[in-house]
N, C-alpha and C positions, 0 to 999 in steps of 0.2 A: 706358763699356761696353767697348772695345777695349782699354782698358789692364787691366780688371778679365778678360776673355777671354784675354790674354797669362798676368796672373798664374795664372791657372788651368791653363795652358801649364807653365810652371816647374813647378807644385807636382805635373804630373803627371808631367812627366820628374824632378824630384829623389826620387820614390817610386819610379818603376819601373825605370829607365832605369840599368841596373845596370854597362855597361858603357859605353854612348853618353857618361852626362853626365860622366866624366871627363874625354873627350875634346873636352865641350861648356867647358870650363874655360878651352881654349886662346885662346875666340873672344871680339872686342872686345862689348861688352853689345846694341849694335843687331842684330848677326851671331846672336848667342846668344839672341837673343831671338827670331826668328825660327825657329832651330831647336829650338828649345823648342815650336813650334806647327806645324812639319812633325812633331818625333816623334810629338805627339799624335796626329798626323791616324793618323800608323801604331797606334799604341799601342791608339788605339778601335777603328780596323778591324780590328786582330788577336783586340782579345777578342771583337768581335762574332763572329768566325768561331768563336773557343775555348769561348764560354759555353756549357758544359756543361750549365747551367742549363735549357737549351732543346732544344728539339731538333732536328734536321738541318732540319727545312722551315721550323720558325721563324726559326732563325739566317741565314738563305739571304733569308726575306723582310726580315729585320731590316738585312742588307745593304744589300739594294737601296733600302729605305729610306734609309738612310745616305748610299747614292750619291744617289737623288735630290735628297735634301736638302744634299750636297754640289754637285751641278749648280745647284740653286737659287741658295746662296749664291755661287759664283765667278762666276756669270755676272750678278749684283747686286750684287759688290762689296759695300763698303762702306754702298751705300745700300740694302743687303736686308732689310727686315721681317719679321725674326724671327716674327711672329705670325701670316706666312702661309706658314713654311712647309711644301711639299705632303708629304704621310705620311698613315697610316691610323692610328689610334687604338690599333689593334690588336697593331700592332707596333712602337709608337713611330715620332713622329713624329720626332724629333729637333728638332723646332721650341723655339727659345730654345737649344740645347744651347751651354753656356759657352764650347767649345772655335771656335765658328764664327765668328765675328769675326774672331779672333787667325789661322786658316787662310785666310781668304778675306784680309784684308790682304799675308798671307805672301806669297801667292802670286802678289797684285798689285804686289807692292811687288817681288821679282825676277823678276817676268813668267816666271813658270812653267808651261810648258803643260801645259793641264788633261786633256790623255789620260795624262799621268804619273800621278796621284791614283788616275784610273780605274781602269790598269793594276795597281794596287798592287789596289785594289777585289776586282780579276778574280782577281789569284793567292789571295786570301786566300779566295776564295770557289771557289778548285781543293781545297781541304785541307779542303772540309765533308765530302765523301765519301771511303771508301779508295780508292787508285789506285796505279798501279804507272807507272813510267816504265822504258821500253824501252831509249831510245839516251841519249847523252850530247846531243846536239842537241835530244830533249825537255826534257829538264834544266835546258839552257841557255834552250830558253823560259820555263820554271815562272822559272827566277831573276829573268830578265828582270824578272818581274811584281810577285816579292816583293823582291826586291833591286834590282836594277839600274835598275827605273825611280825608285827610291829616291834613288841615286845622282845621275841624273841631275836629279832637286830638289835634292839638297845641292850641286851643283854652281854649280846659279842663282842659292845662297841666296851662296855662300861666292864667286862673281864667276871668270869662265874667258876667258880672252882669246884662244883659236883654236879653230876647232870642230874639231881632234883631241882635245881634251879628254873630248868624248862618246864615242864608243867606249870611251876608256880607264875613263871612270866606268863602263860598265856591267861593264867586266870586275872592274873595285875591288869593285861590289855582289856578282861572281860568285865572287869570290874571299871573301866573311865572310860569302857563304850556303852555298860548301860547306864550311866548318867549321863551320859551326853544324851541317851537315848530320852532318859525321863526328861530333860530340860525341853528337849526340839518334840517334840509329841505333833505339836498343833501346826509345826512349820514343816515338818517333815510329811504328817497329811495331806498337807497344799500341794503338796509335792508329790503325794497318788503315794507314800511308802507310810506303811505303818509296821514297828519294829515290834511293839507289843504283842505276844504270842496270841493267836486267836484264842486257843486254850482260857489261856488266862482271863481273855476279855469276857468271855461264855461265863469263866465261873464268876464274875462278879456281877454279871446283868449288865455290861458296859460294852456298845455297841463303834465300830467306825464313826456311823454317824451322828453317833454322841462327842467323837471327839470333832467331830468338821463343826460342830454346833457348841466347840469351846464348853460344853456342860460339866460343872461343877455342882458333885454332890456327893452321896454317903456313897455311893456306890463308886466314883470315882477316885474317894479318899482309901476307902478301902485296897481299890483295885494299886494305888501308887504307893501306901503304905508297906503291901506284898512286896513291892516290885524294889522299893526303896530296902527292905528288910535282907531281899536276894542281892543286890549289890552290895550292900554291908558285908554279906556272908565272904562276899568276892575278896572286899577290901583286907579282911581279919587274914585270909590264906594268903594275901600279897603280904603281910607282911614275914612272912617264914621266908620269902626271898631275901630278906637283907642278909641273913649268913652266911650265905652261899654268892655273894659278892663279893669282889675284889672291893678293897677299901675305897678306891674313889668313885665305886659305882652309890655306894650306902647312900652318903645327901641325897642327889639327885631321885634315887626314888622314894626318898623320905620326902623331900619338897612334893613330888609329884604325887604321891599318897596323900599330903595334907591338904595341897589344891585341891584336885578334886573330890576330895573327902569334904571338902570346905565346902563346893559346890552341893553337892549332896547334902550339907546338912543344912544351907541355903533352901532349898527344896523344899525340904522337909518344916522349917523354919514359917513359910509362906505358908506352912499346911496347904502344900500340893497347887497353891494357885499358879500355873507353871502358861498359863495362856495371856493373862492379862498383862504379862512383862514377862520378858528374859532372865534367868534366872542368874546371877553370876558371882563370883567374888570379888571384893574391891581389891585395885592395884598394889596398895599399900600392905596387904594382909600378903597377899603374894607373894611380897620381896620379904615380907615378916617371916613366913614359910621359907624361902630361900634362906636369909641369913640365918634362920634358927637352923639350920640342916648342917650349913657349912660351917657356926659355931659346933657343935655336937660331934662333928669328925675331927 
């Protein structure tokens, strides 16, 4: 059953995982395998949040679901009985769900504390409804939730020898959630969420409803230029993490630093036209990133 729960793992990160499993390439097969059933854990909680399918209260119950049935299993390990796990019928139980073996081992196996999972749980479950974030310190909590506690698993998965290492992971997670954030601006609007701190928007003259109206201008280049400059700042302190790694953790967050750094300077590249197409890097540059990572170790 655990080995059949992992494979389930891989086939869902080599479908979805469009920019991760490149970076998943770098790592020795026990490493990778494990991170194959952390993405999962992200990959389900994110659509559970995204199924459009449903609607806001069901989505929100269908979470909590998930978490319970997440609590279940970590806290029974390996010897958890799938057939009792707790959920309402209603909204799925998640009981039997393929992916829960392969999570509950992961996490046993680098002793991952489970208010990480949770907190992932929490942010994905801030992006049910529209919201506006205020400051850059709001920001940096929302990240926390969806990123950086993210980080802070890959960390445990990939082995960190000083606990300066923590900090630095949550900044590495806060540094490839705000360019995720600069790429989706105009899709994540549609969507009633704007990540851009109002702060920020005030001091450049740049409105919501400048961005619903896709507008492109001095005030907008300025306002992305800022925004592009602070994730930078993110990217330079991620890399004081690579020391404080166990050796097979290094590639993997060197590929993942070059990805989305790539992405970012993709961005910037288009001089901020981040509306009238998707911003992304080709597949080929990716695996160029991957193998130049796993050369270099």
């Amino acid at each position: 059953m655990l080995s059949a729960s992992y494979e389930y793992c891989r086939e869902l990160t080599e479908r979805t995982a469009h920019n991760f499993r490149y970076s998943f390439m770098t790592l020795p097969p026990e490493i990778r395998r494990s991170m194959n059933a952390l993405y999962a854990f992200n990959r389900i909680t994110d659509d559970l949040g995204d199924d459009d399918e449903f609607p806001v209260e069901l989505r929100q119950a269908r979470l909590e679901a998930w978490r319970t049935s997440m609590k279940f299993i970590l806290n029974r390990g390996g010897d958890a009985d799938l057939d009792h796990v707790p959920g309402t019928a209603e909204i799925g139980t998640f009981a039997e769900h393929p992916s829960h073996l392969a999570i509950a081992d992961m996490v046993a196996r680098h002793h991952i504390p489970h208010e990480y999972l949770f907190a992932v749980i929490d942010g994905v479950a801030m992006d049910l409804n529209p919201f506006r974030i205020d400051t850059f310190s709001d920001l940096e909590r929302y990240c926390y939730r969806v990123a950086g506690a993210v980080g802070l698993c890959c960390i445990h998965v990939w082995g960190f020898r000083d606990q300066r290492a923590i900090p630095l992971a949550i900044d590495c997670g806060l540094a490839l959630q705000l360019t995720n954030i600069l790429r989706d601006i105009g899709e994540d609007s549609d969507g009633g969420r704007i990540y851009l701190p109002k702060e920020d928007l005030d001091r450049f003259g740049y409105s919501a409803n400048d961005i619903k109206a896709r507008t492109v201008d001095e005030r907008f280049i300025e306002l992305m230029r800022f925004q592009s400059e602070r994730a930078k700042s993110y990217y330079a302190r991620s890399e004081g993490l690579l020391q404080y790694l166990e050796p097979p953790g290094r590639p993997i967050l060197r590929a993942m630093l070059d990805i989305y750094g790539g992405l970012l300077r993709e961005i910037e590249r288009r001089k901020f036209d981040i509306y009238s197409k998707r911003a992304s890097v080709p597949k080929w540059k990716k695996i160029w990133f991957a193998v130049r990572a796993m050369v270099s170790r």
